[in-house]
N, C-alpha and C positions, 0 to 999 in steps of 0.2 A: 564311420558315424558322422553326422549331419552338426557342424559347428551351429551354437544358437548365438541369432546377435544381440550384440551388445546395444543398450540406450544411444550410446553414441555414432555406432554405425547407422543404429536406422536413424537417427538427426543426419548422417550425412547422407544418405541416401534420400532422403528428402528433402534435402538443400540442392543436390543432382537434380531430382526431379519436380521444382517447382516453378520450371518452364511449361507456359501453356504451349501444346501442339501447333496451334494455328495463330494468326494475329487475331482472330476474330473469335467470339463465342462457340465452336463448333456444336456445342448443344441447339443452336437457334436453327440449326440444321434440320435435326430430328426431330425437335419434340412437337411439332406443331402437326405430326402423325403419330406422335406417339402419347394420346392424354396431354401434350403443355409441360412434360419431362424428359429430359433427353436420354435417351435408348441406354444407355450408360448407369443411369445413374435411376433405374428401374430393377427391382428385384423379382420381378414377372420375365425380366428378359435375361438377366444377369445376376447373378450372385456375387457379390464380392466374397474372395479367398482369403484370411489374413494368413499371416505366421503366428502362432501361438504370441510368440515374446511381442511382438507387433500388438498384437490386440491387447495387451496387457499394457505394455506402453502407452496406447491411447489411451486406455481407461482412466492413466492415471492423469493425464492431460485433459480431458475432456469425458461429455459424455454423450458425444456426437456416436459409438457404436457399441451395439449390444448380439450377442450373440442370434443367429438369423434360427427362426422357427418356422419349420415346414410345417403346410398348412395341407398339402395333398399326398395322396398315397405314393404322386412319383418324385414329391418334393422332399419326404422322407428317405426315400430308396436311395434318392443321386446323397444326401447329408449322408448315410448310414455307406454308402460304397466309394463316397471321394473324399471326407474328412479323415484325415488322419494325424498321427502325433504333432506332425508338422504344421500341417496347416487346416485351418479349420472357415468355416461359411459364417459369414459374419452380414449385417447391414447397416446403413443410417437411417438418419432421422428423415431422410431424404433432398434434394437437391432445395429445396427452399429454406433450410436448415444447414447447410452444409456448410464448414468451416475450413476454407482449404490448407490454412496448415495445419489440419488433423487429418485431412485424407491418406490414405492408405497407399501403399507402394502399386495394390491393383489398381486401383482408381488413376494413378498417374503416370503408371505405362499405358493404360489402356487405352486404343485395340492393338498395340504394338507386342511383338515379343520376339527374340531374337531368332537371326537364322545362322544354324552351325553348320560349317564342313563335319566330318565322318570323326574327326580328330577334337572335335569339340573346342575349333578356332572360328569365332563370330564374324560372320560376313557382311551383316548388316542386320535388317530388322523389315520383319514383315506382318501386314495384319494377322491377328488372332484368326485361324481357320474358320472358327462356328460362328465372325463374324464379318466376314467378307461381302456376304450378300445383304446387309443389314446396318453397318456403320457409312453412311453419307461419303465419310473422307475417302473410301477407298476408290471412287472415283474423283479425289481433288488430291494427288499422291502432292501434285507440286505447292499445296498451300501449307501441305506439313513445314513448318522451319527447319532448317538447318540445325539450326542451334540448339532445338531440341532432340534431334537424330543426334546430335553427339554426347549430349548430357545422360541421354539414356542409353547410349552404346559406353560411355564411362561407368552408367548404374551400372548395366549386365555384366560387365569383366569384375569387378567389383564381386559381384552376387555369384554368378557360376564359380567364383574360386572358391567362395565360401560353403557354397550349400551344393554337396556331388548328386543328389539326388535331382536336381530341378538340371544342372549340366546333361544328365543320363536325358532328363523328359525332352527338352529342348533337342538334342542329336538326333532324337526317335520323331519329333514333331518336324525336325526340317529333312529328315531324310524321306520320309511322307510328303514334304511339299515339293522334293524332288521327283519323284518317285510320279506322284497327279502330272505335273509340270510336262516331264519327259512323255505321258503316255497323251495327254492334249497337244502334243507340242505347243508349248509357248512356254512365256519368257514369263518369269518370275519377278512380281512388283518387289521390287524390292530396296529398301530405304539405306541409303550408304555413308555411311560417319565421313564426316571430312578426313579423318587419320587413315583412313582405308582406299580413299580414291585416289587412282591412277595420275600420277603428275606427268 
């Protein structure tokens, strides 16, 4: 069974993650093809995931997110086949309203997620698959911070020890990005914690 967290972990976890990615605005990237919004922070492009106890959290802090209402018959299908006990599709009020200490643990990894060996030991961190052709940074790898790649390589060890189900999704999504990598051959972008680089 799937531990739920505590008020306190998700405060720490988003104390970890309330390093910006870049020095710069990375929305000022996208949004000027995307409507004047950055790609992220669009529910036409992206759905934010909460954790239930997360979303509940916010509520009581804010009233920056409300549960997200499909509006098309495939906007229902994907609510109706990927919400489950755990985590559920949520949105904001949008990027002109946005509060960032109430942003959500999606919102502040993203397009980052971790990448496992076979044994479910974090190698580093790689963009989100469905957003590789679509997020600006994944050709600016070197303007990601440092300091962020570690803040969020401390969230994930943290997170995968806690929640075995998101450990399982993660093993299954990097052995996939092995798996593409090997049959293209080429070399996997891949973002590496200071704690993990070769001295």
């Amino acid at each position: 069974m799937n531990s739920v967290f505590t008020e306190t972990e998700l405060q720490q976890y988003y104390d970890l993650l309330d390093e910006s990615l870049t020095p710069y605005d990375c929305g000022k990237l996208c949004s000027p093809s995307n409507g004047g919004e950055p790609f992220c922070c669009s529910v036409e492009n992206a759905v934010p995931m909460l954790y239930r106890e997360e979303f509940r959290y916010l509520q009581r802090r804010s009233d920056l997110w409300a549960r997200w209402k499909p509006k098309t018959a495939r906007d229902k299908k994907q609510k109706k086949e990927d919400e489950s006990p755990i985590l559920i599709f949520c949105e904001c009020k949008g990027v002109a309203h946005c509060e960032r200490p109430n942003r959500s643990v999606g919102c502040r990894t993203f397009p980052l997620e971790p990448f496992l060996d076979a044994e479910g030991n974090i190698l580093g961190l790689i963009f989100m698959r469905e957003f590789t052709n679509k997020c600006p940074l994944m050709g600016r790898l070197k303007d990601i911070k440092q300091s962020a790649i570690d803040k969020q390589y401390e969230f994930w060890k943290l997170m995968l020890a806690k929640k075995s189900d998101e450990l399982d999704l993660y093993i299954s999504t990097s052995k996939g990005w092995r798996i593409s990598a090997a049959k293209r051959g080429v070399k996997l972008p891949l973002l590496i914690p200071t704690q993990l680089k070769k001295t």
